[in-house]
C-alpha positions as CSV (number, residue, x, y, z in Angstrom):
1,X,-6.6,-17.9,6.8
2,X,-7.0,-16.0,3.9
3,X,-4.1,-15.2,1.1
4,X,-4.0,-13.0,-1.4
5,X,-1.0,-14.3,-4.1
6,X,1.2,-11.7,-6.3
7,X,-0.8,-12.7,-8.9
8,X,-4.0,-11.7,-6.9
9,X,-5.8,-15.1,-6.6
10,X,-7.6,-15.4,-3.4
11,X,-7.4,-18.7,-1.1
12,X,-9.5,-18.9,1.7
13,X,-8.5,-21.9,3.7
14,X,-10.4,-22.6,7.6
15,X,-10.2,-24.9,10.4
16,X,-13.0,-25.8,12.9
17,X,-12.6,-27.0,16.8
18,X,-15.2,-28.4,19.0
19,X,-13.5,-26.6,21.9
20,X,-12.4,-22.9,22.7
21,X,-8.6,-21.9,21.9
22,X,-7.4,-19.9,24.6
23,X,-3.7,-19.2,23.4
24,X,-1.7,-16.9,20.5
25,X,0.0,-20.1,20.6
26,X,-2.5,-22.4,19.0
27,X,-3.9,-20.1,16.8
28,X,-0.6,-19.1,15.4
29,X,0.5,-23.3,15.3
30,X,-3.0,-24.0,13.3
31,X,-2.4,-20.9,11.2
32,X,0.9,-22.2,10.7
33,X,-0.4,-26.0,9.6
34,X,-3.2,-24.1,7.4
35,X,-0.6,-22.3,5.2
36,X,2.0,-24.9,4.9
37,X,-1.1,-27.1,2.5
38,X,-1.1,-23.9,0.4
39,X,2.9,-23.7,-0.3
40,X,4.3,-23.0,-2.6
41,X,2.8,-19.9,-2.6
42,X,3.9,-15.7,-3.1
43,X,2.0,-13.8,-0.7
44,X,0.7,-10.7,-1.1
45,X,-1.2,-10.4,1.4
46,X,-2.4,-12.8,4.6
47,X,-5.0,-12.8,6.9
48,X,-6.2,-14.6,10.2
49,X,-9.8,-14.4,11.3
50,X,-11.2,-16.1,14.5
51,X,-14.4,-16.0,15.7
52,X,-16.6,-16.9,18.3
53,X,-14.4,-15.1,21.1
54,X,-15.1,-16.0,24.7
55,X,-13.6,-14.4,27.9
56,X,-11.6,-16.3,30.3
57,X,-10.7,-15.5,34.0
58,X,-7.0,-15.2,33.5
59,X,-5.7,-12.9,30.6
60,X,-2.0,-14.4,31.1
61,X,-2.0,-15.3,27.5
62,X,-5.6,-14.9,26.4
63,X,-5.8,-13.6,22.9
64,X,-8.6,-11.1,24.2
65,X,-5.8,-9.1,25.8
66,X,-5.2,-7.8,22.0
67,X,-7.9,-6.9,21.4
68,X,-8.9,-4.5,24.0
69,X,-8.1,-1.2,24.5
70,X,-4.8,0.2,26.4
71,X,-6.5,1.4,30.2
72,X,-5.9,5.7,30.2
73,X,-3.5,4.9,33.2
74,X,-1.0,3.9,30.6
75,X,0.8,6.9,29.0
76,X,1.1,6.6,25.2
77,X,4.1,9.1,25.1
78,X,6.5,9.8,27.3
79,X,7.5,13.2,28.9
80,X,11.1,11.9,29.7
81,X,13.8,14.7,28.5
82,X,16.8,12.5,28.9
83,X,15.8,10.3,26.2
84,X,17.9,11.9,23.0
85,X,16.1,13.5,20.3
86,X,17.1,11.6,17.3
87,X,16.2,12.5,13.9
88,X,15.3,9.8,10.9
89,X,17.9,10.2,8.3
90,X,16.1,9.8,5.1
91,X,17.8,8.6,2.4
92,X,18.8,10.5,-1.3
93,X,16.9,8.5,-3.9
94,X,17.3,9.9,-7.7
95,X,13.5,10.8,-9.3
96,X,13.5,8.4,-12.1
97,X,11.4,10.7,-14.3
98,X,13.1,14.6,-13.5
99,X,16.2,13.3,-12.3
100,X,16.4,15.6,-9.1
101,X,18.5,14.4,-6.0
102,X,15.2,14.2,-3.2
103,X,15.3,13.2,0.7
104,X,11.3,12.1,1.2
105,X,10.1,9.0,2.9
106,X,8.4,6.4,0.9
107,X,5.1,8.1,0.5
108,X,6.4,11.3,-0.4
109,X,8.7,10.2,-3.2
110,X,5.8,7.9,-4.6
111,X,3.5,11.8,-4.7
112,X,6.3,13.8,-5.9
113,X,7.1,10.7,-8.9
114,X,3.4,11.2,-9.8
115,X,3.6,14.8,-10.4
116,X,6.5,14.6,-12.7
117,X,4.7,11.6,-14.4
118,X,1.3,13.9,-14.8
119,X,3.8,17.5,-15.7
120,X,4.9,15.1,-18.4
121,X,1.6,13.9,-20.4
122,X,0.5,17.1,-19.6
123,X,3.0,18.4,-21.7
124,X,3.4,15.7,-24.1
125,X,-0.7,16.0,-24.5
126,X,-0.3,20.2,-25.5
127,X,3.0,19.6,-27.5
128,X,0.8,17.2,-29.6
129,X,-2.5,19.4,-29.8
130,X,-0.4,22.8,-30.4
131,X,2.1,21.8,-33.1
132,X,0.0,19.3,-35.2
133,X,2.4,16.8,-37.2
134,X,2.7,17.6,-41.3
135,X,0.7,14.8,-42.1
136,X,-2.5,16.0,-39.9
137,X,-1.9,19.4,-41.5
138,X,-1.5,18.6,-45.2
139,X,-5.1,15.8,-44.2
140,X,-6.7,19.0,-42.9
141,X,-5.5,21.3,-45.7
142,X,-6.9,18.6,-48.3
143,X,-10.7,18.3,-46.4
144,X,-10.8,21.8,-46.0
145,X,-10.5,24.5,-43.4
146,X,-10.1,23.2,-40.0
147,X,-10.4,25.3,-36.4
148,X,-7.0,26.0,-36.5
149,X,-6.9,28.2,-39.9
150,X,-9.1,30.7,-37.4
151,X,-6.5,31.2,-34.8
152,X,-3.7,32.3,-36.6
């Protein structure tokens, strides 16, 4: 297994068998036994790798069975018009930064808090190179002429 803690240290923890594992089950129970040593632990992330993969003749709970591809007999959607149509509600959430009332998924409301974060230095950033504090102007007035004396 390999974890990934909140505080991004990596752990990278493994188990070898002399035999083949044939079922979800035992992978998951060695998985299980492998991150139980490492608690306690925040996760940020976990992982399971296995390796060396071998068929077997029956696929009743073979872990190959996830990893192959659906067969194109198997429709992915469904044409069934009796099944209601229903529509996600998203919910209201309040930008923190332009304090507008929004209805975006996750995503969306992370994009739309990033362009009220980069309006704002924008602004903040011209605000502070148009209208120069007094002190900058009376240090400028005292060296000399400075670029903006030309513009006015």
């Amino acid at each position: 297994i390999k974890l990934k803690s909140v505080n991004y240290e990596l752990r990278v923890r493994s188990k070898t068998f002399p035999s083949y594992l044939w079922t979800a089950k035992d992978i998951y129970r060695i998985a299980k036994e492998l991150l139980i040593k490492e608690l306690p632990i925040n996760i940020r992330l976990m992982g399971i790798r296995v390796s060396t993969l071998k068929a077997r003749g029956t696929e009743d709970e073979s872990v190959m069975k996830y990893f192959t591809r659906l067969s194109p007999s198997t429709p992915l959607i469904t044409t069934d018009d009796t099944l209601p149509f229903i529509k996600e509600e998203l919910p209201t959430i309040e930008c923190p930064v332009c304090n507008r009332q929004l209805q975006l998924d996750n995503l969306e409301f992370n994009k739309h808090v990033d362009e009220c974060l980069s309006k704002m230095e924008v602004k903040a950033i011209l605000k502070n190179d148009h209208y120069p504090s007094k002190k900058r102007l009376k240090r400028s007035h005292q060296k000399g002429k400075s670029i903006l004396d030309y513009y006015k």
